[in-house]
C-alpha positions, 0 to 999 in steps of 0.5 A: 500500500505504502509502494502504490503510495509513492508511485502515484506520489512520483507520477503526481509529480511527475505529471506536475513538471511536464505540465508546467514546461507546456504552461510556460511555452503556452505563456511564452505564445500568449507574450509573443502574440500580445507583444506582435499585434499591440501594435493594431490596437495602438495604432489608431492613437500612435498613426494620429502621433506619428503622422502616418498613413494607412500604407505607412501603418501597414509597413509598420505591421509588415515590418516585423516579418522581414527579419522574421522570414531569417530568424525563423530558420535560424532559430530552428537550427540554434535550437537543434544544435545548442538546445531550447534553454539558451536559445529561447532565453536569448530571444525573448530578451531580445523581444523584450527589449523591442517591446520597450524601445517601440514605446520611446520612438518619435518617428516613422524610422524609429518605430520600423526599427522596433518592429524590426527588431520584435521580429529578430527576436520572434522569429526564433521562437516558435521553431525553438518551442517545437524543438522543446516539445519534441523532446518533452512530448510524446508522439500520440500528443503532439497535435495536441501540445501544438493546438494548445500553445497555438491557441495561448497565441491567439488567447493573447491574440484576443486578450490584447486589444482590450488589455491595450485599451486599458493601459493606453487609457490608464497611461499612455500608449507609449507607457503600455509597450513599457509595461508588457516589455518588462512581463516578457523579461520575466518570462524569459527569467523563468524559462532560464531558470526552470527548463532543461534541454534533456527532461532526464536532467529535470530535478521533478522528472521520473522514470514512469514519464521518461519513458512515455517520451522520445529518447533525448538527443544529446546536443553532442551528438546533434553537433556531431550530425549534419542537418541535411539542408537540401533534403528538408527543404525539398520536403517542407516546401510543400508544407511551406507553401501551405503555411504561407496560404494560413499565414496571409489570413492569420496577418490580415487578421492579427494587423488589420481586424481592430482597424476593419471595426474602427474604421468600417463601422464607426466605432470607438477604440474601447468597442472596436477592441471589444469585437476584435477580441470576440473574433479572436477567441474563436481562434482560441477554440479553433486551434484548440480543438483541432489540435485534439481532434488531429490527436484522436483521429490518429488514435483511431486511425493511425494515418497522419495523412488523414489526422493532419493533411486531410483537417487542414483541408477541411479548415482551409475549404470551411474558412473560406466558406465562411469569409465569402458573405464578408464581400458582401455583409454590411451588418456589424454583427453579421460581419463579426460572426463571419470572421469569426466562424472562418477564423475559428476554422482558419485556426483549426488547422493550426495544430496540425500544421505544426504537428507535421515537421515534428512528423516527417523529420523529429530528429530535426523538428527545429529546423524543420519547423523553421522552414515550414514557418518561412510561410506565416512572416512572407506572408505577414510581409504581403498581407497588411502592407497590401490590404492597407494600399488597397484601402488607401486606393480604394476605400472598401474595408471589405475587399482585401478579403478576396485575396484570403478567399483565393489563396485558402483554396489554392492551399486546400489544394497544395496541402495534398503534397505535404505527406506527414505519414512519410518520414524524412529517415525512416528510422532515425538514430536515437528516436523512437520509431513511428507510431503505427498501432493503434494500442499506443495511441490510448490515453487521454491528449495531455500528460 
């Protein structure tokens, strides 16, 4: 009795410790969300400062993503070669510090030095985060560890513009950069001190959970093991292409949804935030859910093409289904519930995207996921810089919707090439093999 005692203590425990690494990468999503896109909401106010026009604003938005396109895959590799801890440190100080400076500029040229430098920091991110889970998750629960982090993004996502609201009345909005650069810092505090690269390290691990997760990977031994560069890309290009085709959706959303209410509908900043947050946790749910629902069906089915190729194609057809009546609807709340059933659906694609890298190569997870993130700042580059000219030329807030409608089609087809149920090595060195039968699937999608 004593024995059943200890072992569920230890599991308890255990179970403790794995929890809080996946809360702090959910936290460090929701931070890195709220640090990108305080920018929508505070941009009525610093666009007024500044002197800006709608096609300067969106190359402030834009401006973010050129640095991000590099660091993405930097980042990826860093993560590889000299584990998560260091990397991801680094560059949430980095990010932090941008945060902080956007709320000293004067000028056109300051503030697109801020943006780019948030995006130097940020670009790393996710590709590093990857390379965590991958080594702290097991392989029946990545879709889900994927889906949720995602949906901490777009909860931060839909929790800034009234928390930016709210420090832009009660200060200043340069005063509300300064207060959430200095919350990234602690996370990055937190991460340093907590996190290990190899779980087996971890002071609150135990064997009962060491053993539900991949064999670790020292970094000697990644140092020592080329990437093979030309080969991965080849692989991920496909998947790439698909990421880019959610990605222009995702940054008109994140840059241009405050501004659409404001400016479309008449609305003040306190209301204008207030609808953009509803839309935007509807992809709280989206992300959430399809991240368990591309775990469930690979318990039942075992078919990564079927559990991760065939929901983003299903996401992609129904958000583009649901964003057509926007062209049309000039119904406030018509257009609020249309954008956010597409960015429900948009979103719901979100863990079995990010699941795939870690499919087709997990030895290389990082670098693999920085290629496939190539796709979301390329796009972020296109997307608001184009929809704010549009906008300029024309005056119609309802048209750059079209763009989103056409390339989410072309996605849903592309998606066809992306193959997670083939692995880059079939048997990679010092992984664990892939999953093919059904009993190893059991249990419920978090640890």
């Amino acid at each position: 009795m004593a024995a059943e005692l200890v072992t569920v203590q230890t599991r308890s425990r255990a179970l403790s410790t794995v929890t809080i690494v996946l809360f702090l990468i959910c936290l460090m999503y929701g931070i890195t969300y709220i640090d990108r896109v305080n920018v929508s909401t505070a941009a009525p106010v610093f666009q007024r400062d500044l002197n800006l026009t709608n096609t300067q604003v969106g190359l402030v938005f834009s401006a973010f993503a050129y640095p991000y396109v590099i660091f993405t895959i930097f980042g990826g590799w860093l993560s590889d070669r000299f584990g998560a801890r260091r990397a991801l440190t680094a560059a949430a100080i980095i990010w932090a510090g941008a945060t902080l400076f956007t709320g000293l500029v004067t000028s056109l040229a300051t503030i697109l030095f801020a943006r780019v430098m948030l995006g130097l920091g940020e670009g790393a991110t996710f590709p590093i985060a990857t390379r965590a889970m991958c080594d702290w998750m097991p392989e029946r629960k990545r879709g889900f560890a994927q889906g949720i982090t995602h949906s901490s993004s777009r909860l931060g996502t839909a929790l800034t513009p009234p928390l930016v609201t709210w420090l832009i009345a009660a200060t200043t909005w340069r005063r509300s950069f300064l207060v959430l650069g200095l919350v990234s810092l602690v996370w990055a505090l937190a991460w340093g001190l907590y996190f290990r690269d190899n779980p087996r390290t971890h002071s609150g691990i135990t064997s009962e959970e060491l053993n539900s997760i991949p064999t670790y990977i020292s970094l000697v031994d990644r140092q020592k093991d080329r990437i093979p560069w030309l080969r991965l890309t080849r692989r991920m290009l496909p998947v790439t292409g698909v990421y880019f085709c959610y990605g222009w959706t995702l940054w008109l959303y994140l840059a241009w949804i405050p501004s659409f209410f404001f400016h479309n509908y008449q609305l003040d900043l306190k209301n204008s935030a207030l609808y953009s947050a509803g839309v935007f946790f509807a992809g709280v749910l989206g992300a959430t859910l399809g991240g368990i629902v591309s775990d469930r069906i690979l318990v039942r089915t075992g078919n990564r093409n079927t559990a991760r190729r065939n929901l983003v194609i299903g996401g992609f057809l129904c958000s583009l289904t649901a964003m057509v009546p926007i062209l049309f609807v000039r119904n406030l709340i018509g257009a609020a519930i249309c954008l956010s059933v597409a960015f429900f659906f948009s979103e719901f694609t979100i863990g079995p995207m990010w699941a795939i890298p870690m499919d087709i190569a997990p030895e290389y997870s990082g670098s693999a996921s920085g290629l496939m993130n190539i796709g979301s700042p390329l796009a972020a580059i296109i997307s608001p810089l184009i929809f704010g000219y549009v906008i300029d030329r024309t005056g119609n807030w309802n048209l750059p919707f079209l763009g989103s409608i056409g390339l989410l089609l072309f996605g849903s087809i592309l998606a066809f090439w992306m193959k997670p149920g083939e692995r880059l090595f079939p048997s990679p060195k010092g992984t664990t093999s892939q999953v093919t039968h059904q009993p190893e699937f059991q249990g419920p999608p978090f640890p």
